[in-house]
C-alpha positions as CSV (number, residue, x, y, z in Angstrom):
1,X,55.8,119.3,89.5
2,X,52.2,119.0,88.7
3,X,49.1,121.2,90.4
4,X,48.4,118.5,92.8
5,X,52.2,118.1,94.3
6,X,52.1,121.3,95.3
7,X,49.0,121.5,96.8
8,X,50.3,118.2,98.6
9,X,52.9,120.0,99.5
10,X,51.3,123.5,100.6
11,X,49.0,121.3,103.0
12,X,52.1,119.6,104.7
13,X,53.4,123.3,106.5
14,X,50.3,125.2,108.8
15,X,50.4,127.9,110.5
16,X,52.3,126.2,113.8
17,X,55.3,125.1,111.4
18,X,55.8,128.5,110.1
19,X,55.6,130.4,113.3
20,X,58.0,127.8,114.3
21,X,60.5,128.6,111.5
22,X,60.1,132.2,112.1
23,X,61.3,132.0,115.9
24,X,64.2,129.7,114.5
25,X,65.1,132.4,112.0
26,X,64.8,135.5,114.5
27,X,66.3,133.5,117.3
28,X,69.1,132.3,115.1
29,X,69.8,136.1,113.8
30,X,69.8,137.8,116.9
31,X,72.5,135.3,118.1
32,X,74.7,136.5,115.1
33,X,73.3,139.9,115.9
34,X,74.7,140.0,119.1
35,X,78.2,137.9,118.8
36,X,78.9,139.9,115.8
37,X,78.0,143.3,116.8
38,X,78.2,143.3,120.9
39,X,80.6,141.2,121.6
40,X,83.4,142.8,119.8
41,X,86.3,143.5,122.5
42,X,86.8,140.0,122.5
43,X,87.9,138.7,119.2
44,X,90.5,141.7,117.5
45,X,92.0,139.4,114.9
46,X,90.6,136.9,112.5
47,X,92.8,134.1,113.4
48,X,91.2,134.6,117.0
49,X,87.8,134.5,115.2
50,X,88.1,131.8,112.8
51,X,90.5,129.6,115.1
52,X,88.9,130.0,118.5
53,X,92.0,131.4,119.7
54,X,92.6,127.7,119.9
55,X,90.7,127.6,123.1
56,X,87.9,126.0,122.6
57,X,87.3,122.8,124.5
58,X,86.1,119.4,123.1
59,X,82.3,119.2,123.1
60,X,81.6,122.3,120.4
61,X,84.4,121.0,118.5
62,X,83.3,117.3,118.3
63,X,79.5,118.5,118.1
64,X,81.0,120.5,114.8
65,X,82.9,117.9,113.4
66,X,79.6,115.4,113.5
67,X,77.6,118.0,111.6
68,X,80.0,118.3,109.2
69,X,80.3,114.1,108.4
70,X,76.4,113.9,108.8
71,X,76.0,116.7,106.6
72,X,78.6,114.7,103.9
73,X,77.0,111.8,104.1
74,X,73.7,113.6,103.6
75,X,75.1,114.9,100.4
76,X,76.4,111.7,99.1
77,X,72.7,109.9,100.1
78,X,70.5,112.2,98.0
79,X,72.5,111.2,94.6
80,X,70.9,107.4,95.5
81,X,67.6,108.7,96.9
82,X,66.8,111.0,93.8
83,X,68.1,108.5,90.9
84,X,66.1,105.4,93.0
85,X,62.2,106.2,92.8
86,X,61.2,103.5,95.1
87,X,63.2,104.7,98.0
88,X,61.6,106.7,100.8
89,X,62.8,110.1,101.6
90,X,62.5,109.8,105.4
């Protein structure tokens, strides 16, 4: 990456984009904060943590399951995007 890439880049993220990532980050870690240290009387085994204790209803789990395909086809995408020069990123 050459001086003027990453000046290019550098330019694209202001103030406003990193105050924004900086809530996201806080809000995100005092979520896990809280469900991980506050909330313990609820979940006493890890098959209760890691499973739900198979209670949870459809819309997280579906929400979850989307992610995780988007996210695979994300993966798969990037192989093509890098090795093609012509395509656009966005």
């Amino acid at each position: 990456m050459d001086k003027n890439q990453t000046e290019d880049i550098q330019k694209l993220f202001g103030w406003e984009e990193n105050v924004v990532f900086t809530l996201l980050l806080l809000v995100s870690t005092g979520i896990g904060n809280f469900y991980g240290f506050f909330s313990r009387g609820k979940q006493k085994t890890t098959a209760e943590f890691l499973m739900a204790n198979r209670s949870m209803p459809v819309f997280p789990m579906s929400m979850s399951a989307i992610a995780s395909f988007i996210s695979a086809i994300t993966l798969l995408q990037w192989k093509f995007t890098i090795t093609e020069p012509s395509t656009p990123l966005c």
